[in-house]
C-alpha positions in Angstrom: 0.0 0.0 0.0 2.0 2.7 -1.3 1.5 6.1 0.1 1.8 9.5 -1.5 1.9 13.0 -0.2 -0.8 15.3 -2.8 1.3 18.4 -2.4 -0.5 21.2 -1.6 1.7 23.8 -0.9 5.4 24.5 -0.4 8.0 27.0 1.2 11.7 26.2 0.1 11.9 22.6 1.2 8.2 22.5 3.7 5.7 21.2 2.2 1.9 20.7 2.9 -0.5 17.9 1.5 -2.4 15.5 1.9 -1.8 11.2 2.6 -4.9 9.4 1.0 -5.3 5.6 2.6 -7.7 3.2 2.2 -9.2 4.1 5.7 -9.2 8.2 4.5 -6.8 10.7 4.4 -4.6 12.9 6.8 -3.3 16.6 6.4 0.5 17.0 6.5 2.4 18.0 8.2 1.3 16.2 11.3 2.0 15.3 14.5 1.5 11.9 16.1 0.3 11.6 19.9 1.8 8.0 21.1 -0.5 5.5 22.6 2.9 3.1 24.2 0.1 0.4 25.5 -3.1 1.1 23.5 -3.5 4.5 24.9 -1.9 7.7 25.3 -1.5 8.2 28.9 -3.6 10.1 30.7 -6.6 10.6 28.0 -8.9 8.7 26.6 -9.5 7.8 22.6 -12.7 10.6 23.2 -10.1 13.2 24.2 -8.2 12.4 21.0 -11.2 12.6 18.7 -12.2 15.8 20.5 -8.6 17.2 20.0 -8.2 16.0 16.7 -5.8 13.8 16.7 -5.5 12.0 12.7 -2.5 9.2 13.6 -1.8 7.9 16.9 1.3 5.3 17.8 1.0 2.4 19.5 4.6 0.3 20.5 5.4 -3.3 19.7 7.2 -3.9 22.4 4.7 -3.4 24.6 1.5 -4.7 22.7 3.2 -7.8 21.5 3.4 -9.1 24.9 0.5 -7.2 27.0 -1.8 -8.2 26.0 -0.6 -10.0 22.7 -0.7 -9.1 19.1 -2.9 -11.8 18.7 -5.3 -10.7 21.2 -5.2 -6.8 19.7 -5.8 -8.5 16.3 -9.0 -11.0 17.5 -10.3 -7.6 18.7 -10.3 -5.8 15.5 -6.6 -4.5 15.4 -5.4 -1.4 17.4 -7.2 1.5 16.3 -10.8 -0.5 17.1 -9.2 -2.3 20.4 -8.2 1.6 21.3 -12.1 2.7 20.6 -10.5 5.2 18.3 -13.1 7.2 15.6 -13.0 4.9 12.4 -11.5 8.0 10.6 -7.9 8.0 13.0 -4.6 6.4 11.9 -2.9 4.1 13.3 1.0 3.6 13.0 3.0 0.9 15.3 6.9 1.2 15.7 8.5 -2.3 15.9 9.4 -2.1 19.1 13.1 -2.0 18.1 14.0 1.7 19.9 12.5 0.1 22.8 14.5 -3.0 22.9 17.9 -1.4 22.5 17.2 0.8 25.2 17.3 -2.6 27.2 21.1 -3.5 26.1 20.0 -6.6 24.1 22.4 -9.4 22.7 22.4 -8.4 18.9 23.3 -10.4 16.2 22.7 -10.6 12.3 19.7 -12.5 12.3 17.7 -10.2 15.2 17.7 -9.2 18.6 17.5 -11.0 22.1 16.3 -9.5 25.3 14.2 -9.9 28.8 11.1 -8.9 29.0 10.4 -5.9 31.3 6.8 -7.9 31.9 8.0 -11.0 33.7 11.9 -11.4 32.7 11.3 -14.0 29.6 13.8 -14.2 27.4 12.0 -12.7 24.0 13.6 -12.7 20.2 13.2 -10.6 17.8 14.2 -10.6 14.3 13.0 -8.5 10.7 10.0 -11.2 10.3 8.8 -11.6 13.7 8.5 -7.9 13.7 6.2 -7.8 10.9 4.4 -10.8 11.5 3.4 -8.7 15.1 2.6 -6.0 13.8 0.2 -7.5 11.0 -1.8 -8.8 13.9 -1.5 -5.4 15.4 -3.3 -4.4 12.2 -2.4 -0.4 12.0 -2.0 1.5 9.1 1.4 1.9 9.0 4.0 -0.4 10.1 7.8 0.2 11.1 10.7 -2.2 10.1 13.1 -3.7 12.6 15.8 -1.6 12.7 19.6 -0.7 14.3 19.1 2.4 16.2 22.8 3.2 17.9 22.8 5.9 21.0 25.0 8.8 20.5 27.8 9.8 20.6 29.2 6.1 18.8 32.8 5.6 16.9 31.7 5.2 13.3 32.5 1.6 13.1 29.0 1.2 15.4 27.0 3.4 13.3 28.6 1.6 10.1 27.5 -1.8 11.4 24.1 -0.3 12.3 23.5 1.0 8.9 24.3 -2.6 7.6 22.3 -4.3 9.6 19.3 -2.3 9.0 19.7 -2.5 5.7 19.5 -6.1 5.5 17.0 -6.2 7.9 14.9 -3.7 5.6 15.2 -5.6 2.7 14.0 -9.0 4.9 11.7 -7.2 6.2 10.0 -6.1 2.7 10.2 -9.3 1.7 8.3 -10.8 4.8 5.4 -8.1 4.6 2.3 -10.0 3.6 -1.0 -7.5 4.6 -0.2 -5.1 1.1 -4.0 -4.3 0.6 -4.2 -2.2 3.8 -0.9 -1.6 5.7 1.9 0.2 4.8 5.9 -0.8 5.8 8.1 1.9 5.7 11.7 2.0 5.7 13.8 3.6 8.3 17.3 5.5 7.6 19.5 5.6 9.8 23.9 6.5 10.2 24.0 8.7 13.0 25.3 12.3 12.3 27.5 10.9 9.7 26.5 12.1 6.8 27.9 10.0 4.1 26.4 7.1 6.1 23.4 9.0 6.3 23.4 9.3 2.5 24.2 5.9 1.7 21.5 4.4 4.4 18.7 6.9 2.6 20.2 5.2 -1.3 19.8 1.3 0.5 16.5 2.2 1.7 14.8 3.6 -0.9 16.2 1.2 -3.2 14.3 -1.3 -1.3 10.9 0.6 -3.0 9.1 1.3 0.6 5.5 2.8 1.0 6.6 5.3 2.8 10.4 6.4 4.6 11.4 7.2 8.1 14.0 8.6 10.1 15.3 7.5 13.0 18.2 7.7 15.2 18.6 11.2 15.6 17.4 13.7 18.0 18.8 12.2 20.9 21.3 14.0 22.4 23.2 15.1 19.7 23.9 18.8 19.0 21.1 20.3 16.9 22.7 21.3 14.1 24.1 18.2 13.2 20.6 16.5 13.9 19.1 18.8 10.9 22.1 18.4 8.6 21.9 14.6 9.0 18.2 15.3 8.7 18.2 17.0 5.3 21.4 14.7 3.9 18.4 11.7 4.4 15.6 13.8 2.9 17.5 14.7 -0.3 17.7 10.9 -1.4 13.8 10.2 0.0 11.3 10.4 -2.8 9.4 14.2 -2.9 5.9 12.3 -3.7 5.9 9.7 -0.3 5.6 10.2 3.2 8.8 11.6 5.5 8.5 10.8 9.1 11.0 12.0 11.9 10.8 9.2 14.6 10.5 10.9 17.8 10.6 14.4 17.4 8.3 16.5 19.6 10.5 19.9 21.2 8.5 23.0 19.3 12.1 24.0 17.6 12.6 20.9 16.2 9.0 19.9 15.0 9.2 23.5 13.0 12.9 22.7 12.0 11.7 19.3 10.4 8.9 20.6 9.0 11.1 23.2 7.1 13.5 21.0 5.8 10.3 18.4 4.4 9.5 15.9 7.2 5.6 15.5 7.1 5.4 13.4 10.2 6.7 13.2 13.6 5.9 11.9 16.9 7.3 12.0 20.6 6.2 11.6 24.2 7.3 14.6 25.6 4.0 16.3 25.5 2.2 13.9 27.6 5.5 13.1 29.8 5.9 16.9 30.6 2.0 17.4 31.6 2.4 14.3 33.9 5.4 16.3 35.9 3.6 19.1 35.7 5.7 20.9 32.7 2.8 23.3 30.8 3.7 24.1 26.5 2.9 27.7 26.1 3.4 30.4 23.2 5.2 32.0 25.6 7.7 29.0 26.3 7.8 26.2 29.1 5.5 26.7 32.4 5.7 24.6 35.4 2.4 24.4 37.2 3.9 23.7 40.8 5.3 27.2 41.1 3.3 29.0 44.4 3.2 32.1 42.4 0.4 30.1 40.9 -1.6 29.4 43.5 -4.5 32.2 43.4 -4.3 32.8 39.7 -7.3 32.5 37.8 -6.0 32.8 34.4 -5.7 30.1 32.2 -2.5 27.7 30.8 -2.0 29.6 28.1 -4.5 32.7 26.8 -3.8 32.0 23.3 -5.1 28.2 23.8 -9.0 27.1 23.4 -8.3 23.8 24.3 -11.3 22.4 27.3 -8.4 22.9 29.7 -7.4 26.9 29.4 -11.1 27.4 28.7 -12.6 26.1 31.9 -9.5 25.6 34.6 -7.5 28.3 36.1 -3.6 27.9 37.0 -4.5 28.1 40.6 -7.2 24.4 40.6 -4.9 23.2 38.1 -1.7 23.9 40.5 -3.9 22.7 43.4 -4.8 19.2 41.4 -1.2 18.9 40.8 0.0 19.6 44.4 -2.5 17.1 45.8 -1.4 14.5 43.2 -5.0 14.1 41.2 -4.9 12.0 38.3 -7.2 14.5 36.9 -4.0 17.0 37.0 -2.5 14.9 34.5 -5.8 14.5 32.1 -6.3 18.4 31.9 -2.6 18.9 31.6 -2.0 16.8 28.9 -5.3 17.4 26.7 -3.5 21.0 26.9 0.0 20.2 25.9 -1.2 17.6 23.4 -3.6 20.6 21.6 -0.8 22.7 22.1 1.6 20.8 20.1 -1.0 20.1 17.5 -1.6 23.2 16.7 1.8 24.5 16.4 2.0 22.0 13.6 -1.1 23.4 12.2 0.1 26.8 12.2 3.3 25.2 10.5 1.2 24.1 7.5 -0.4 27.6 7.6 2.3 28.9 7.2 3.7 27.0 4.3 0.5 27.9 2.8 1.2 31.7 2.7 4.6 31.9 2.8 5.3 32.8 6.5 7.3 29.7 7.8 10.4 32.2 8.5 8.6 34.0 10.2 7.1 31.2 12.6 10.6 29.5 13.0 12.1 32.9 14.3 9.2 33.2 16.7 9.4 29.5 17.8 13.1 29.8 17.8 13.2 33.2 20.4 10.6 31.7 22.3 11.7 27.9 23.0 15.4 28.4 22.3 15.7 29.6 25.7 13.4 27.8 27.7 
């Protein structure tokens, strides 16, 4: 299931369109709220339809063994298991970013780890990966791939680069469920950029429905992340899909939005609203401070989300002092629609020519909080 980006507008290398699947269609660029275990913590799949969400992640790792792909896929595959509006995406990772996070024994036929669940030894290779995810039935799948933490001697990020491109291309050949799931490709070589380059060529020489990549934005200074960034996107096709695996700090969603992505995702959203970190237009707010705790004014005045119409910064402190769960709800439905609509006004501003403009406000604001 190929997928194409209907280009609506650009601005230097920005874009905006439109993806067309067989389930509907989603605006680019977009951002991706991620559902880890089925849900995207704190809020429910009505908060998502009410905020608008078009794709939302769910993880590999995690479904594959709570409560079992097979058990997501009896119950209708993840976006009906989630009780998500017909009309939302789904996309699942392949649990791969996960597991090397969990120093696994790596080898050239897959990856071998303990489970976080109940310490069982679990293997994963290119197949078993897309065999899960098929079950998992989203929209979109991820391949299995190498994803190396930086700083690494480029001997690592060489072998990583190898190894996910021959895990790409067993990968593509393993994919079965064509009529209604894409498998995109994922590019990795670190900041290098000639590996960079060469892991774009491998990739899209394997002919993917769509192109992803990952690896960067992970401690790395950010102007090598957006020069490996736009060595990668030079070699992607301009008509499919470009996602930026987790991206989700406002300078660097508008960043890869002016260099081409059309996709990103990321958990800091709903991970900062859980510690009580507020996104505002006028940069980072933490809800604990006492200064807060008779002010009736919203979140964030410029925000009509349900949160900074109805709560003040006083309850919303109090909820968060006392330890609520419902703290966490409101805060998140907030950063969530915050971080939405930036990327709206992104692709707004594509459309009229004002992206500059936006990435100098974005930049002021958020490079220094």
């Amino acid at each position: 299931m190929k997928l194409h980006v209907e280009v609506q507008a650009t601005h230097g290398a920005a874009r905006a369109g439109v993806v067309r699947t067989p389930r509907g269609a989603f605006r680019t660029p977009v951002f991706m709220p991620v559902g880890t275990r089925g849900a995207v913590r704190a809020l429910t799949s009505g908060d998502l339809d009410r905020l608008g969400a078009a794709v939302v992640l769910g993880n590999t790792y995690h479904l594959m063994q709570r409560p079992g792909a097979e058990v997501v896929g009896s119950l209708g595959g993840l976006g009906r298991f989630m009780g998500l509006d017909p009309s939302v995406h789904t996309l699942t990772d392949s649990g791969g970013f996960q597991v090397f996070s969990l120093g696994p024994r790596v080898d050239d036929d897959g990856v071998t780890f303990r489970s976080t669940y109940d310490g069982s030894t679990v293997r994963l290779t290119p197949e078993s990966a897309v065999a899960a995810q098929e079950l998992l039935g989203a929209d979109v799948q991820m391949v299995l791939d190498v994803c190396v933490a930086l700083p690494a001697s480029r001997e690592t990020v060489r072998r990583a680069v190898e190894r996910t491109a021959d895990w790409a291309a067993r990968a593509r050949a393993a994919h079965r469920r064509g009529e209604d799931q894409a498998l995109f490709g994922i590019v990795q070589g670190g900041v290098d950029l000639e590996l960079r380059r060469e892991s774009a060529e491998r990739t899209v020489a394997l002919d993917f429905d769509g192109y992803a990549v990952g690896g960067l934005s992970v401690g790395e200074e950010r102007g090598a992340t957006l020069a490996a960034l736009a060595e990668a996107v030079a070699v992607l096709p301009a008509d499919q899909p470009r996602y930026f695996m987790g991206l989700g700090d406002p300078v660097g969603v508008v960043e890869a939005i002016a260099a081409g992505v059309d996709m990103m995702d990321c958990v800091l959203p709903t991970r900062f609203a859980r510690h009580g970190t507020i996104l505002t237009d006028a940069g980072r707010l933490s809800i604990r401070r006492a200064e807060f705790a008779r002010s009736d004014e919203p979140l964030d005045p410029t925000c009509g989300c349900e949160t900074c119409v109805r709560y003040s910064r006083g309850y919303l402190r109090h909820l968060s002092q006392s330890r609520e769960a419902t703290a966490a709800t409101l805060c998140t439905v907030h950063n969530v629609a915050w971080l939405l609509r930036l990327v709206d006004r992104a692709r707004a501003a594509v459309v009229d020519g004002s992206l500059d403009g936006l990435r100098r406000e974005v930049a002021d604001v958020w490079g220094r909080s």
